[in-house]
Backbone as CSV, one residue per row, in Angstrom:
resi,resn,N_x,N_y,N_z,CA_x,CA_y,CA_z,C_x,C_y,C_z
1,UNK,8.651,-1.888,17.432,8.740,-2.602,16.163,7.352,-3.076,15.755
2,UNK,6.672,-2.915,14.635,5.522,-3.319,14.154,6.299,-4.676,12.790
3,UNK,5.110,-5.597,12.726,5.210,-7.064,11.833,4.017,-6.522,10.853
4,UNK,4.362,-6.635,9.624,2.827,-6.257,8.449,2.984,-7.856,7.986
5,UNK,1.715,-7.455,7.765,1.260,-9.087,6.922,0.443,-8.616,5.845
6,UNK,0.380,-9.038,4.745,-0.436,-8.226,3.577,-1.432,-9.709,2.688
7,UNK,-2.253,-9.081,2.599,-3.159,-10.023,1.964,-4.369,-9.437,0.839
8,UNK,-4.774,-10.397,0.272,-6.081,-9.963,-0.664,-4.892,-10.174,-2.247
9,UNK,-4.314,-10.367,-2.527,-3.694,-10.441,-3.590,-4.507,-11.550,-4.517
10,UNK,-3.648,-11.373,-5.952,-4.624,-12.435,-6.757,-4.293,-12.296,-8.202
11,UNK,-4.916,-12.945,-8.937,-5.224,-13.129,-10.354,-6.643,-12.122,-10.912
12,UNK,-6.714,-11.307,-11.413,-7.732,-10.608,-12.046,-7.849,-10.017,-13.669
13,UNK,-8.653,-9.971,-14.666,-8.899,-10.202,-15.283,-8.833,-8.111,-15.629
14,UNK,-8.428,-7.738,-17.074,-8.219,-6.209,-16.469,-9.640,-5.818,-16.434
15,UNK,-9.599,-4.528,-15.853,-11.085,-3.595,-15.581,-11.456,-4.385,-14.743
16,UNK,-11.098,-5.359,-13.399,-11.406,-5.794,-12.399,-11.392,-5.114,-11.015
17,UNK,-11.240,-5.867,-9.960,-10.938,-4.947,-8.943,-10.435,-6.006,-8.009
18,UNK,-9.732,-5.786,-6.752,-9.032,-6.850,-5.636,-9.186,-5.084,-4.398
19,UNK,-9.083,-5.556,-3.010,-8.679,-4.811,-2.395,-7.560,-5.496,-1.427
20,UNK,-6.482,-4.918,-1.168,-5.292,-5.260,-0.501,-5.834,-4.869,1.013
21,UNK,-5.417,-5.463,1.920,-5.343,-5.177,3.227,-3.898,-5.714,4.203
22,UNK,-3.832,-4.693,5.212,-1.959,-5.219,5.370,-2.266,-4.917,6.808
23,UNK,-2.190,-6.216,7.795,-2.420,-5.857,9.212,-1.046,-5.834,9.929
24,UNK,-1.241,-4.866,10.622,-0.052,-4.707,11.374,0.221,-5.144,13.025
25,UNK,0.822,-5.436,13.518,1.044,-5.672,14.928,1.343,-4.478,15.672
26,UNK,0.887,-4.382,16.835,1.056,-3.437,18.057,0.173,-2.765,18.377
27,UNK,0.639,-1.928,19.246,-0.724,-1.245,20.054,-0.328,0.653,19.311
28,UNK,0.190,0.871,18.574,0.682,2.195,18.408,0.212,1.940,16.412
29,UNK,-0.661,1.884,16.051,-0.220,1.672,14.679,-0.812,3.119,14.168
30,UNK,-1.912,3.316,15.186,-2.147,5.116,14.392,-0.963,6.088,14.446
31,UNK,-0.071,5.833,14.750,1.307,6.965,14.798,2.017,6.621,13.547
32,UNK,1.562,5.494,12.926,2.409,4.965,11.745,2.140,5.935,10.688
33,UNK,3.165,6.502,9.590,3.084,6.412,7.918,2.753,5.244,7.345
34,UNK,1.489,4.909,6.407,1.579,3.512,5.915,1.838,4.073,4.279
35,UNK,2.427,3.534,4.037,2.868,3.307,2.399,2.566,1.823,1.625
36,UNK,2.078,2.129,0.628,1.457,0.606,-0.495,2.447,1.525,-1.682
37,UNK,3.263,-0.093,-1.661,4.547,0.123,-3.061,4.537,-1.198,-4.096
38,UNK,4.852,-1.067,-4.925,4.494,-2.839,-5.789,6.057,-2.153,-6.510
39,UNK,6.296,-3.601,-7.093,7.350,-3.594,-8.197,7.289,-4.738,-8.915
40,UNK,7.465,-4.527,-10.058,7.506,-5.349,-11.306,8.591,-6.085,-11.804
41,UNK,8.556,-7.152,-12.431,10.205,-8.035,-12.600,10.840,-6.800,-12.782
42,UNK,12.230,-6.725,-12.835,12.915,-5.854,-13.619,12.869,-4.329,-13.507
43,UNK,12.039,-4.149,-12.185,11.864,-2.377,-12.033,11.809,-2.061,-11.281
44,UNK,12.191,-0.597,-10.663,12.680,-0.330,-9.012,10.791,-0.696,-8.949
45,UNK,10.916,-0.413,-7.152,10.141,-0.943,-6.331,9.340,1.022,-6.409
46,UNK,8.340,0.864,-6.416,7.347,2.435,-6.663,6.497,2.766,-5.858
47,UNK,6.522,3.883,-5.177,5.065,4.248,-4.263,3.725,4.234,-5.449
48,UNK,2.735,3.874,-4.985,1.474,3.925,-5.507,0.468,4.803,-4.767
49,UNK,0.342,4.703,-3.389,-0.602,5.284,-2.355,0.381,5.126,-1.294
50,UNK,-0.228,6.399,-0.293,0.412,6.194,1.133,-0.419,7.849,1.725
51,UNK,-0.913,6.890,3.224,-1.326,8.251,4.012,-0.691,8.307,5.244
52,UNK,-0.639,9.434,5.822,0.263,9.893,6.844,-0.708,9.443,8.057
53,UNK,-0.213,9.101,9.295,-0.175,9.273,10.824,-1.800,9.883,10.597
54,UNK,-1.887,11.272,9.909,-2.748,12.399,10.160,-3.453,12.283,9.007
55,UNK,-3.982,10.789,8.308,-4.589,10.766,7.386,-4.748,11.968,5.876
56,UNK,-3.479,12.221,5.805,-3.116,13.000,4.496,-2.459,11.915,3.560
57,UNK,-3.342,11.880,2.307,-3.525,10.909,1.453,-2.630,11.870,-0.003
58,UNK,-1.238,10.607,-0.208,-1.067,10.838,-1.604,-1.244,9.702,-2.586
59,UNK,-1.748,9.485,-3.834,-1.452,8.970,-4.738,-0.402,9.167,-5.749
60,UNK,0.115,8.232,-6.233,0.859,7.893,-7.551,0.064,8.668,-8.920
61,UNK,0.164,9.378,-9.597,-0.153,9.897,-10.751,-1.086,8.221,-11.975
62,UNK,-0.274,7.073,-11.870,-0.248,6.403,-12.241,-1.763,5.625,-12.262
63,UNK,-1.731,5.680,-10.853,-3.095,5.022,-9.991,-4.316,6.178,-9.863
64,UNK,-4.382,7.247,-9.693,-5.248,8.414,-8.889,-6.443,8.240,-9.933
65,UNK,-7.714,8.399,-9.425,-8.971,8.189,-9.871,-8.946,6.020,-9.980
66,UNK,-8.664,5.551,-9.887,-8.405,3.721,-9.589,-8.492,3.371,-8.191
67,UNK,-7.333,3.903,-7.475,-6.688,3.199,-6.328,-6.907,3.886,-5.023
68,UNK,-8.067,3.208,-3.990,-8.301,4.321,-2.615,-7.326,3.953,-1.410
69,UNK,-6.783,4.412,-1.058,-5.772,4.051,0.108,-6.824,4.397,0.985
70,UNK,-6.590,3.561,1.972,-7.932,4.078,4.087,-7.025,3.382,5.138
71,UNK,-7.494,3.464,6.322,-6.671,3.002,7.007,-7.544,2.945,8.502
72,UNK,-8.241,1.601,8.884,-8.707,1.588,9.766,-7.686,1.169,11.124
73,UNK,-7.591,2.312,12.101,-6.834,2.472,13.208,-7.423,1.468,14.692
74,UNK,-8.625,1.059,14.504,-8.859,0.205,15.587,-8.570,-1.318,14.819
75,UNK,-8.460,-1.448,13.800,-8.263,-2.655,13.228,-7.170,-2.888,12.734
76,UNK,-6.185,-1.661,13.288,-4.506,-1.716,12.717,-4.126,-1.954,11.408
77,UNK,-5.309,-1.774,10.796,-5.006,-2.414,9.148,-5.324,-0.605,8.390
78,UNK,-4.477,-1.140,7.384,-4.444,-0.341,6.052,-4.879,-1.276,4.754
79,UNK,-5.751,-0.310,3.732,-6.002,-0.973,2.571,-5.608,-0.530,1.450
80,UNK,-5.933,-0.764,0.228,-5.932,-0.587,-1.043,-7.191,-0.895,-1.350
81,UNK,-7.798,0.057,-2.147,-8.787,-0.630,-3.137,-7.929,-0.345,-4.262
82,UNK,-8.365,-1.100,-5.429,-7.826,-1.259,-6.547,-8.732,-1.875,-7.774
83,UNK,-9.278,-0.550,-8.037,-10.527,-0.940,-9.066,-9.552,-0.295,-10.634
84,UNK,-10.658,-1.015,-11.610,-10.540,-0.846,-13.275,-8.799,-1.034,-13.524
85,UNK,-8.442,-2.382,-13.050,-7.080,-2.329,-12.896,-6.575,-2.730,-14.608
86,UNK,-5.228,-2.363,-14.530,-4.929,-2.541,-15.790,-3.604,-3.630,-15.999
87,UNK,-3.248,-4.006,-17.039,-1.972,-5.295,-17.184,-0.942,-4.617,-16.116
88,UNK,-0.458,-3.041,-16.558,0.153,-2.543,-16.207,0.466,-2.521,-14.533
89,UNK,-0.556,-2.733,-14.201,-0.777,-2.750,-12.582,-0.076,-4.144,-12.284
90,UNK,0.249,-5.309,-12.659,0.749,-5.922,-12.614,2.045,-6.050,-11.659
91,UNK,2.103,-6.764,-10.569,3.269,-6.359,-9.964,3.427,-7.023,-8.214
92,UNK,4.209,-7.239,-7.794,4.339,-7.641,-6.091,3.855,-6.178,-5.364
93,UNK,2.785,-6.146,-4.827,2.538,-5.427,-3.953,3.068,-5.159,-2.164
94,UNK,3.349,-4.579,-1.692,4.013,-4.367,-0.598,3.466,-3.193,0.609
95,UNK,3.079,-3.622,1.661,2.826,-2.893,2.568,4.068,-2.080,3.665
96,UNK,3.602,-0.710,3.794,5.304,-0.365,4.492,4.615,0.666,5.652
97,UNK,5.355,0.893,6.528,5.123,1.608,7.817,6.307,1.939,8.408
98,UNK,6.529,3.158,8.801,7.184,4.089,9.158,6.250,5.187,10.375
99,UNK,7.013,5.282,11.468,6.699,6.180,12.632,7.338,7.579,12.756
100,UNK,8.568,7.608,12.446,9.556,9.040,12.282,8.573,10.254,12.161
101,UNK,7.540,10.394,11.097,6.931,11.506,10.321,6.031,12.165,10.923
102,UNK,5.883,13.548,10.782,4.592,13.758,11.252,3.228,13.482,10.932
103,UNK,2.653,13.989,11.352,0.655,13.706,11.501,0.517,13.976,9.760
104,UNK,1.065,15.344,9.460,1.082,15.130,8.131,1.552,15.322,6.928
105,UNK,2.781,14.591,7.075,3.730,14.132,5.948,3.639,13.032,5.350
106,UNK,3.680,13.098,4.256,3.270,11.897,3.376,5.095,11.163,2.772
107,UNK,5.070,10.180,3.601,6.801,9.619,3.315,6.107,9.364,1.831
108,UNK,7.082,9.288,0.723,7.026,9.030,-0.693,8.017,7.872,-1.152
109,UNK,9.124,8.035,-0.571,9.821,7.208,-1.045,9.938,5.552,0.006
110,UNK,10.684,4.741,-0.537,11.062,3.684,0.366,11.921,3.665,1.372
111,UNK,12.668,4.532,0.860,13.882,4.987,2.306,13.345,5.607,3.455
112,UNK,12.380,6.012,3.193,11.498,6.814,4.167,10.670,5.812,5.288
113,UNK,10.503,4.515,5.308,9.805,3.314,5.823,10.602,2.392,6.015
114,UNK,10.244,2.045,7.542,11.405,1.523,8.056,11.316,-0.546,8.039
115,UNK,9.541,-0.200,8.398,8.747,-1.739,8.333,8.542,-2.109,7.199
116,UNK,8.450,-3.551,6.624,7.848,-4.142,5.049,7.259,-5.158,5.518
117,UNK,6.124,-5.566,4.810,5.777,-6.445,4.760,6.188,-7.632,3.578
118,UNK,6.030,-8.872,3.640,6.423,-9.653,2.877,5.997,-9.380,1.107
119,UNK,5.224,-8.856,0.843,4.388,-8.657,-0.183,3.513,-9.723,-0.984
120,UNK,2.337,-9.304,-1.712,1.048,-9.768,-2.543,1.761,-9.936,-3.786
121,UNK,1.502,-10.886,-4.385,1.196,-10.958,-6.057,0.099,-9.674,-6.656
122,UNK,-0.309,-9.515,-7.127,-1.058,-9.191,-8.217,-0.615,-9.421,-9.668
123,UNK,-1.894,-9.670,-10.290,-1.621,-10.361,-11.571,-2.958,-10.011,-12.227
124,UNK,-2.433,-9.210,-13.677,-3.706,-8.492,-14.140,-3.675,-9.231,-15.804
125,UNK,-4.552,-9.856,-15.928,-4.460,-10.622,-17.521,-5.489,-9.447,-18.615
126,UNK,-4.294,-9.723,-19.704,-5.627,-8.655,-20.926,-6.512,-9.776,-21.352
């Protein structure tokens, strides 16, 4: 069982930037899928970024050229950068991890991740 804790969240101003970081517990976290999902009042919960076990990186259409997903394995943490953000970006951010997958499959959905973390605010003002 891995515990995420997610942090770096905030208030930003648009065309800003924040980077998310989501540390995880245990000694196994490079075997993990990490997935970064946000959702907005009123709207399912959405992948944005997520890289596999085997560092195969997808983005969200939404985010791609903005948002760098990385994932440092001695520091058990996964990030977000999240530059030139927009209102739209607006939303509870959420860190997720999943072990099932291989080295390199990129889980997409939420059903696919078994761990959550509590989730970030973000908050993007025009």
């Amino acid at each position: 069982q891995v515990q995420l804790v997610e942090s770096g969240g905030g208030l930003v101003q648009a065309g800003g930037s924040l980077r998310l970081s989501c540390a995880a517990s245990g000694r196994t976290f490079s075997t993990y899928a990490m997935g970064w999902f946000r959702q907005a009042p009123g709207k399912e919960r959405e992948l944005v970024a997520a890289i596999s076990s085997g560092g195969t990186i997808y983005y969200a259409d939404s985010v791609k050229g903005r948002f760098t997903i990385s994932r440092d394995n001695a520091k058990n943490t996964v990030y977000l950068q999240m530059n030139s953000l927009k209102p739209a970006d607006t939303a509870v951010y959420y860190c997720a991890a999943d072990r099932r997958w291989g080295l390199g499959y990129v889980a997409q959905t939420p059903y696919e991740y078994e761990y959550w973390g509590q989730g970030t605010q973000v908050t993007v003002s025009s």
